[in-house]
C-alpha positions, 0 to 999 in steps of 0.5 A, a space after each residue: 533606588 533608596 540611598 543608605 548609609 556607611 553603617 547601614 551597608 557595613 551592618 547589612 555586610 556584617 549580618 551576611 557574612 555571619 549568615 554566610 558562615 554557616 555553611 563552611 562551619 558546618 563543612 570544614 569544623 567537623 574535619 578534625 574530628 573524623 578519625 574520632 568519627 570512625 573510631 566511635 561508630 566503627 565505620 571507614 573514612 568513606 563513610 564518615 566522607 559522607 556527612 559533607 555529601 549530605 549536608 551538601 546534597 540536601 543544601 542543594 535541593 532546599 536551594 531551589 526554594 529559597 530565593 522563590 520562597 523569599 520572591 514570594 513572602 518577603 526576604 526576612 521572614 525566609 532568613 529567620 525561619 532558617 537560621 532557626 531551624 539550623 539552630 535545631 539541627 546543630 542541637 540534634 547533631 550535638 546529641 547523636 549517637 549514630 551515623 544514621 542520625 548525625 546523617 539525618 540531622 547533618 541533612 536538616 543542616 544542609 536544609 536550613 544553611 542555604 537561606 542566608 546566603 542564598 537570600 541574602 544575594 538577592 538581598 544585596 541586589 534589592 538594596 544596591 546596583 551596579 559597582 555598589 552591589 559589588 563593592 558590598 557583595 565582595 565586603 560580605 564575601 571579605 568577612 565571610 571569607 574568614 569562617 573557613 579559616 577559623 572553622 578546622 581551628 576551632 574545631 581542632 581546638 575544641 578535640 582538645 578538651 572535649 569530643 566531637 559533640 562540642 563541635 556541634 554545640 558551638 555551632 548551635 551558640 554561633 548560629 543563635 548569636 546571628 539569629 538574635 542579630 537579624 532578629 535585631 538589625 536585618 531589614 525586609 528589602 523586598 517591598 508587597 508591591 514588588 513580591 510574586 506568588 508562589 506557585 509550584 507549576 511555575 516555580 519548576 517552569 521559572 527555574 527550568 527557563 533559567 537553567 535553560 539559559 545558555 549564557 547563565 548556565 556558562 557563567 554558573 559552570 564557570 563560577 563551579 570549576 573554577 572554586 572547584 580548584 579549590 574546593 576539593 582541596 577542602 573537602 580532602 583537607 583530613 587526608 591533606 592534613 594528616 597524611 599528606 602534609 603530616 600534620 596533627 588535628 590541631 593543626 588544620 589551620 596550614 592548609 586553611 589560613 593561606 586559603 583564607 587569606 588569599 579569599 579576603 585578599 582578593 574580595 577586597 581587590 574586587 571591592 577597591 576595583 569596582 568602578 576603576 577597572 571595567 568588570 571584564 578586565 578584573 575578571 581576567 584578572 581574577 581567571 589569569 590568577 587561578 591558572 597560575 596558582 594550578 599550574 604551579 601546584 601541579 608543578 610543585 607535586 611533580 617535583 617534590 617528594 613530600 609535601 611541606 607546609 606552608 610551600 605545598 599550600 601558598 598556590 591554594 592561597 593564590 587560587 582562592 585570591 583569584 575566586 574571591 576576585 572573579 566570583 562577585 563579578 558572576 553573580 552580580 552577572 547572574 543576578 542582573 539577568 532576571 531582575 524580578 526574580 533575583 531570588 530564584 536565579 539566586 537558587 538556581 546559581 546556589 543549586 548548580 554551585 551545591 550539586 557540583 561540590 556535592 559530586 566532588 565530596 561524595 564521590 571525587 574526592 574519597 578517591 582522589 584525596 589519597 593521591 596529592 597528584 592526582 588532586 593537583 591534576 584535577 585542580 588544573 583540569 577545573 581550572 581550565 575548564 572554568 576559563 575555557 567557559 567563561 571564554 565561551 560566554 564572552 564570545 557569545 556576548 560579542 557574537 550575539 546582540 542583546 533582545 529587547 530587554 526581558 526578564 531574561 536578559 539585561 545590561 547588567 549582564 553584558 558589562 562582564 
């Protein structure tokens, strides 16, 4: 595998995070402006809930054919294509005048976003291995870590001088920024020699043989509960912000800051980790951080009568710091196990992660965000589940030995 440079790898982490971006600007900047979304459309908290189910619904369904796609034709031309059509849609969004058309064009975003971050894993794994691909997989996911602070803020800020519109306009400049930057500096690492043809029949059989496979399918579920935890704090932060902490709409940042924080925290612990504490050891590590921070939020709910920033949301801090720890290690475990085809296994990991948040935006939260226990309960609950199939992979690796090498399976895998 080519050797490259410090500034070649911190460009590349640089065009990734900023790809990455766009999904939680897209989610977490319009959170602000929901009262204001209800107000001029006329329709309740549940229905305005529903811009982030389909930007999510439909992120997850596009997934599936953005790392094949890129298998196929190459890794850059699938990462413009879609930067620019994010870009349209930020643009249409920016000019809607009902629902129904925010929806549409909030769906085209979710159609679009995937491709950076999704492509942009096989990506990584096309330029490095081993404790390298980790060591730039939790750098990227450092910086990208930054977005779902900076995104309510900027949101909140923006309401403060303009309407909801402004929000989507921004977004439209930030994503034409990183569109000029690929245009620029990103390289095409997936050579002609090692590309596949892209046909549907085998597509629906590649990606049904990888959701088929015991051991990706424990460590993708474990990877969606365990940011879970997390996540449907996030996608309840207008009743968490507003109702829960009472707090106002410039003030989104209590509740997103400590998340932050605790993500590039724990990437980065992740990256100064790699090839000083075996993958398995950093992975408890990672496991034993998000239980404490569930456990003592639960405990935190049942003993306080009102929430109060920053104590209600230091225990989110410590789950993200956990994620930003254990996530690196399972997708880089993912990835290894289909070592031709990194693109789709990168869909398939990216369609089970969006089809799971997209339950708990559309349906889980707009019923648990009310109640601060009940989200603390179900918090604990994810978590745990998050552990308990981790555990099960791991029993699975000591019990069974490895087959002969295959597209299926390799050693990358087993190290975690």
């Amino acid at each position: 595998m080519t050797t490259h440079s410090r500034a070649f790898l911190w460009r590349l982490a640089l065009l990734l995070a900023g790809l990455s971006m766009f999904g939680p600007f897209a989610i977490d900047a319009i959170f602000p402006a929901f009262p204001e979304l209800q107000a001029q459309f006329g329709v309740s908290h549940a229905a305005v809930q529903q811009s982030i189910s389909v930007y999510l619904i439909a992120y997850a369904l596009m997934s599936v054919f953005h790392g094949p796609v890129s298998d196929a034709v190459g890794r850059r031309p699938v990462i413009l294509v879609g930067v620019a059509v994010f870009v349209l849609a930020c643009v249409g969004a920016a000019q809607s005048q009902s629902l129904f058309w925010l929806l549409v064009f909030r769906a085209l975003q979710g159609i679009s976003a995937g491709a950076g971050l999704i492509v942009g894993r096989a990506l990584i794994r096309d330029c490095l291995e081993g404790d390298a691909a980790q060591r730039l997989m939790a750098q990227a996911t450092m910086i990208f870590s930054i977005a779902p602070a900076i995104a309510p803020i900027v949101g909140g800020w923006i309401l403060g001088w303009t309407s909801w519109h402004g929000i989507f306009w921004a977004m439209a400049i930030f994503s034409s920024l990183v569109f000029i930057a690929c245009l620029v500096w990103l390289p095409e690492t997936h050579p002609l020699a090692a590309r596949t043809r892209l046909r549907i029949g085998s597509l629906a059989r590649g990606s049904w043989a990888i959701l088929g496979n015991r051991r990706f399918l424990l460590l993708a579920m474990a990877a969606c509960f365990n940011f879970g935890a997390l996540f449907i704090y996030i996608v309840s932060a207008p009743a968490v912000v507003l109702d829960h902490l009472q707090l106002n709409q410039q003030q989104f940042g209590w509740l997103f800051v400590p998340i932050v924080v605790g993500l590039m925290i724990g990437s980065l612990l992740s990256s100064r980790l790699a090839g000083r504490l075996s993958q398995s050891a950093t992975a408890k590590l990672g496991f034993g951080l998000s239980a404490l921070a569930a456990l003592s939020n639960l405990i935190y709910n049942l003993v306080v009568d009102q929430a109060v920033a920053p104590w209600a949301v230091l225990s989110l801090g410590l789950s993200a710091c956990g994620i930003g720890l254990v996530f690196p290690l399972l997708t880089i475990a993912m990835l290894d196990m289909y070592p031709r085809q990194r693109g789709m296994a990168a869909s398939m990991q990216a369609f089970t992660g969006l089809t799971f948040n997209a339950v708990l935006a559309g349906a889980v939260a707009p019923l648990l965000a009310p109640n601060r226990l009940g989200l603390a309960v179900v918090a604990l609950a994810m978590c745990a589940a998050a552990i308990g199939l981790w555990w099960r992979y791991r029993l699975g690796i000591r019990r069974e030995p490895s087959p002969v090498p295959s597209p299926q399976l390799l050693d990358g895998a087993e190290r975690l």
